[in-house]
N, C-alpha and C positions, 0 to 999 in steps of 0.2 A: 839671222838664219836665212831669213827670206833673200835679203839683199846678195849675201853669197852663192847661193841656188841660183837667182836671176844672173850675176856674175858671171857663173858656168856655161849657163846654157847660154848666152848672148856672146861670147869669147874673150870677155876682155879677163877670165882664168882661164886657164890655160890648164884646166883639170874634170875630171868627170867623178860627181857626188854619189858618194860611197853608200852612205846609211847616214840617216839622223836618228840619236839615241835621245830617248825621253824617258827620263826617271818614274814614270808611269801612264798608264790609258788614261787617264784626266787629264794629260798636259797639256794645254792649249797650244803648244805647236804642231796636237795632232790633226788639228782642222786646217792648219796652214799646209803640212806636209801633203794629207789628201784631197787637196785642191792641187796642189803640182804637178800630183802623182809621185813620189818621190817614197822610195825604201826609207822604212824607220825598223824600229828596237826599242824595245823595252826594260828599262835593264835598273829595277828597282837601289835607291843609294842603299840602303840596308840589307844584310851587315854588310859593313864595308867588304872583307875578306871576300864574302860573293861576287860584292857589285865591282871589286878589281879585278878578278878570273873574268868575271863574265865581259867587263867591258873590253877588256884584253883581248878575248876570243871573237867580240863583236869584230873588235878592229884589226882584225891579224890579215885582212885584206886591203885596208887602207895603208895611203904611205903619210898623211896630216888628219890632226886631231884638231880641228878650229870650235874653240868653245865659246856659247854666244848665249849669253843669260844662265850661264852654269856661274850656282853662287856657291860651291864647298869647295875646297882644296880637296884638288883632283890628288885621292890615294897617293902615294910614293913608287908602289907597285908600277903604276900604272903612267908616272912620269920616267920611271927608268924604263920602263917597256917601250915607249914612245920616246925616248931622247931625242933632244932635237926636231919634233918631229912635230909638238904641239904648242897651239898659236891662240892667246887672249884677246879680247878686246874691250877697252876700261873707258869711261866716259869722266877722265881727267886727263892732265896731264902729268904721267908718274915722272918723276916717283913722288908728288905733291899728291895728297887726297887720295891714296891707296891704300890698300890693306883690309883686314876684315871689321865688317859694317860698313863701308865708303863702296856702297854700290847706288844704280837706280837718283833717285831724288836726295838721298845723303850729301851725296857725291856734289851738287848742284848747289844745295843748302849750304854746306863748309865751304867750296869755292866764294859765292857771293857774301860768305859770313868773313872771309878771310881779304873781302877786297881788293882782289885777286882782275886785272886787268886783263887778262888773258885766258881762256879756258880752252877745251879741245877734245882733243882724241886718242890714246895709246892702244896700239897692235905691241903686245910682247910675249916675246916666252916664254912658258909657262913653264918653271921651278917650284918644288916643293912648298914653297911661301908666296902668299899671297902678292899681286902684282910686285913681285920682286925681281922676274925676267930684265932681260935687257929688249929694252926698246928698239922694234923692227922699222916701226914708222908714225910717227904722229902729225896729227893736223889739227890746223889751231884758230880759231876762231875770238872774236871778241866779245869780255862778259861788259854790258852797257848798263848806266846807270839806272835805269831803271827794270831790269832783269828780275824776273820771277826766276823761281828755281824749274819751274815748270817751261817756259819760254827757253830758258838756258838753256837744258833738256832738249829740247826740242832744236835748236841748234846744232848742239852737239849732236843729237841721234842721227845729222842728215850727215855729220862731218863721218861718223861710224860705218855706215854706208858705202861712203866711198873708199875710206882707208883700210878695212879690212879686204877688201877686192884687191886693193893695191896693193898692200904688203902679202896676201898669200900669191899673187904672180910673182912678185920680187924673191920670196924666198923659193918658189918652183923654178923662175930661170935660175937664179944661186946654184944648185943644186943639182944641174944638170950640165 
C-alpha cells in the first residue's frame, strides 16, 4: 500500500489515490495511512451482502481497485461491479503456489519446499477465484540455496514494490 501511495505522489503512476479501505479501526494500515495523510474507510467484511453495498458505494468514485494484503475473495458483487478494473498482487509466481492459504510465508515455505529455482512476483486480475486472473506483470528473482522462507520473503516484498507501480501504469496508459 505504502509503495503504491509513494508511486502516486513521486509520478512514476500516473493516478491520484482515491481512498484506502480497512476492514476495521484496528487495521495497522491505519497508522500508515495517517502518517501520509491519506483518505481511508472503514468498511467492516461482515456480512458480506453489507461489506459488497458498502464497498461498491466506497468506490463508485474510483476507476482501479489495487488490493494489497486483502486475504478473502473479494465478493462477486463487487468484482462484476469493478470488471476489469481490479488489480492483485501475489508473492509467487502464478499460477504455481496460488490459491487459498498460499499467502505471506506459506507462500515462501512451498516455493523453497518445492525446489523451485526461481521465485518472484505476480500483479493479476482479480476474478472471482483466487489468483486465478491473468497475469499483468511478473518479476522474478532467484530462490538460493541457502534461502529462509523469511529472507525469500524479503526478496520478493522489494520485487512487489516495484511491480505493482509498474503494472498499475501499464494498465492506465492501456486504457487510455
Amino acid at each position: 500500500m505504502r509503495a503504491l501511495i509513494e508511486a502516486m505522489r513521486d509520478g512514476r503512476v500516473e493516478a491520484t489515490l482515491g481512498v484506502v479501505v480497512v476492514p476495521s479501526s484496528e487495521a495497522p494500515a491505519l497508522a500508515v495511512t495517517a502518517s501520509l495523510g491519506v483518505s481511508t474507510a472503514v468498511c467492516p467484511y461482515e456480512p458480506v451482502e453489507s461489506f459488497s453495498l458498502r464497498l461498491i458505494d466506497i468506490l463508485k468514485e474510483c476507476d482501479w481497485l489495487c488490493l494489497a494484503g486483502y486475504l478473502r475473495r473479494l465478493p462477486m458483487q463487487v468484482v462484476t461491479a469493478m470488471e476489469g478494473r481490479v488489480l492483485n498482487i501475489h508473492p509467487a509466481l502464478l499460477p504455481k503456489f496460488g490459491g487459498r492459504g498460499m499467502y505471506g510465508h506459506h507462500v515462501h515455505e512451498a516455493v523453497i519446499a518445492a525446489g523451485e529455482r526461481e521465485s518472484g512476483c505476480t500483479v493479476h486480475w482479480v476474478t472471482e477465484n483466487y489468483d486465478e486472473g491473468a497475469a499483468v506483470l511478473q518479476l522474478r528473482c532467484p530462490v538460493l540455496p541457502h534461502d529462509t522462507p523469511e529472507v525469500l520473503g524479503a526478496r520478493v516484498l522489494a520485487l512487489e514494490h516495484q511491480a505493482y507501480a509498474q503494472a498499475l501504469q501499464q494498465v492506465i496508459l492501456a486504457t487510455r
